[in-house]
N, C-alpha and C positions, 0 to 999 in steps of 0.2 A: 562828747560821746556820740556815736554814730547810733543807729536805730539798730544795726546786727550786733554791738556791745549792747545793746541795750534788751535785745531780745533772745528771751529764753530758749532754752534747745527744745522745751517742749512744745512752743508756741503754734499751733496750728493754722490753715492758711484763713480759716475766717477771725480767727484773733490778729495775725500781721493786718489782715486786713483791717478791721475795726482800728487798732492804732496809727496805722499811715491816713485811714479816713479823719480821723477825729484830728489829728496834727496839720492838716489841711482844712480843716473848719466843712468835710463833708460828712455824709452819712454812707454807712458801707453799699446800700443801694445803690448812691447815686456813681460809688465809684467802680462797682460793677457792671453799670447799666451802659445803654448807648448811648445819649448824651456824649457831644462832643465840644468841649471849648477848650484851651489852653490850660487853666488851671487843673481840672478835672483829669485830663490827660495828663498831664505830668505826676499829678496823685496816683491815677492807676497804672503808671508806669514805675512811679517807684514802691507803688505794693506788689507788682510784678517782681520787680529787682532784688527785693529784698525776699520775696520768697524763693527768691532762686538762690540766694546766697545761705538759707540755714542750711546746714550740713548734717550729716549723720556724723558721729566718732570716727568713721574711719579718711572723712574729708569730702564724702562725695553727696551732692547735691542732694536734700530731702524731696525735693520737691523737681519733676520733668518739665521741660516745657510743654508737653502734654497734657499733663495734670493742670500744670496751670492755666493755660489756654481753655480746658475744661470749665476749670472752677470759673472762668470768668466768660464763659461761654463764648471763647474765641479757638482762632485755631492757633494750633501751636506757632505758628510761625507769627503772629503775632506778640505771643513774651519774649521770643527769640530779638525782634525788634526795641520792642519798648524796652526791655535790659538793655540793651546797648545804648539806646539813646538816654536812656534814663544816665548811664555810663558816663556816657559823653558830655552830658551836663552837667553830671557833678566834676568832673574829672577823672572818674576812679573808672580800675579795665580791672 
C-alpha cells in the first residue's frame, strides 16, 4: 500500500508531514528545517510529493506548490523540484 492509499482525504499538511517524518525515523522539525543530507532530503521530498498528490473530489490538487513551498518555507519552485525527483526515484510520473 502506498502512503496516498494510505492517507486520508482529510489529512492536512502538517499530519502528511508527521507521517512521512516518523517513517523515516525523523522529526517534523527536522524535515522542515535546513539541514541538508541525503536522507533528510529525500523525506522532505516525499512529504512534498505526497502532498501534492491529495486531491479534492473533483481530481484537482489540495494543496499548490505555493502552499507548499510555504508551509516549508521555501519557494515554490522548489516542491515543483523535489516532486519530480522525489518521482523519479520512485518511478512513478
Amino acid at each position: 500500500m502506498t502512503i496516498i492509499e494510505a492517507t486520508p482525504p482529510a489529512w492536512n499538511m502538517q499530519e502528511i508531514l508527521a507521517h512521512v517524518a516518523a517513517r523515516h525515523n525523523f522529526t517534523s522539525q527536522e524535515v522542515r528545517g535546513d539541514v541538508v543530507n541525503k536522507k533528510l532530503t529525500a523525506a522532505r521530498h516525499e512529504a512534498m510529493w505526497t502532498m501534492r498528490q491529495v486531491t479534492w473530489p473533483d481530481g484537482k490538487a489540495r494543496y499548490s506548490y505555493p502552499q507548499i513551498g510555504t508551509f516549508f518555507k521555501r519557494d515554490h519552485t522548489t516542491g515543483m523540484s523535489a516532486c519530480k525527483r522525489h518521482a523519479e526515484r520512485t518511478k512513478q510520473k
